[in-house]
N, C-alpha and C positions, 0 to 999 in steps of 0.2 A: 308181019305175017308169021305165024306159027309154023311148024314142019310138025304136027301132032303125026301117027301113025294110027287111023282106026282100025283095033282090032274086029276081028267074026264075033258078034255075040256080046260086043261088053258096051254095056248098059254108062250112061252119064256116071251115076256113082262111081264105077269101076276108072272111067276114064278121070275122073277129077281124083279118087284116087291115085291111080299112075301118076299121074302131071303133080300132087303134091307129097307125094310118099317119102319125102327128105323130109321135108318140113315137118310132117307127121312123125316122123321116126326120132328127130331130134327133139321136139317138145316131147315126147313121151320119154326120151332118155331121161331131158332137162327133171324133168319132175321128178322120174323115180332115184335121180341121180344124187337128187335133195336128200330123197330120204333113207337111200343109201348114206351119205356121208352124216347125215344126224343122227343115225344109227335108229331108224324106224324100223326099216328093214336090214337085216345081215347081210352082208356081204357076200356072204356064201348064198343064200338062196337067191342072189341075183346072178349068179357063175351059175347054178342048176336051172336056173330059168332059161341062161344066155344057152345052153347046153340043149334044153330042152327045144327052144325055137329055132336053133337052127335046122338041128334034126329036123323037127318038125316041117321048115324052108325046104331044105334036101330030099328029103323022103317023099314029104306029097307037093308040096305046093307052086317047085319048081313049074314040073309038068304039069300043073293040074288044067283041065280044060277052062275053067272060070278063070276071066283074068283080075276078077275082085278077088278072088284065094288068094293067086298069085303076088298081087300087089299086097295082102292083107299080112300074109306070113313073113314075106318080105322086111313089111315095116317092124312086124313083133322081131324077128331076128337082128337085125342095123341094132334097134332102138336096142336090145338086150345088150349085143356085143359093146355098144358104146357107155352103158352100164356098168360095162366090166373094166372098161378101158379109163372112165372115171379116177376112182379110187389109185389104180397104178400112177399116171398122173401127176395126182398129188403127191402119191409118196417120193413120183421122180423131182417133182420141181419141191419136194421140202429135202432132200439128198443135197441139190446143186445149191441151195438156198444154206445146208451145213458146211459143204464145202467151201464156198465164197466168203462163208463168215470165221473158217480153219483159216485161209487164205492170209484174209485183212487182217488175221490176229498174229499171224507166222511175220508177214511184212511188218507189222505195228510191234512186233518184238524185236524185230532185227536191226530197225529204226531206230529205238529207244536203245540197243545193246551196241552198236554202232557207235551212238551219239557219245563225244567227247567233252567231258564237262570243262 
């Protein structure tokens, strides 16, 4: 059994929205996130977008009476922010992926300098 919460006024669409607004926010990321890193879209225009939506989230859509707004701006903001957080990411895990490969070559030198013929 469920624990759903029926809100005053929100319509099936609204409520299946609520109940999948992760899911929806993360494929939406998944896609644009593609064409973020293939370089479809810039990078920067998806920080002005992420910027845009949340605003957008804060200003009206927290409070809004509709709770399809709510849940709608919601998912544009998540899915934007996670857009953003994409690209960072990558550049952390090809950093520690530099470093571990500094590492094995620091050890793999000190081996070979070490080593007594």
């Amino acid at each position: 059994m469920t624990d759903l919460v029926v809100e005053h006024q929100e319509s099936r669409f609204s409520r299946r929205l609520r109940r999948r607004r992760v899911e929806i926010a993360i494929g939406i990321a998944a896609i644009e996130a593609v064409l973020v890193l293939a370089s479809v879209v810039p990078w920067w225009l998806a920080v002005v977008a992420a910027v845009a939506s949340v605003g957008l989230y804060i200003g009206f859509g927290r409070e809004h009476a509709a709770p399809g707004v709510r849940s709608a701006t919601w998912v544009a903001a998540v899915s934007q922010l996670i857009v953003v957080l994409v690209p960072v990411g990558f550049v952390l895990v090809g950093l520690l992926a530099l470093v571990g490969l500094v590492v094995v070559a620091a050890v793999a030198l000190a081996v070979l300098l070490l080593d007594r013929p």
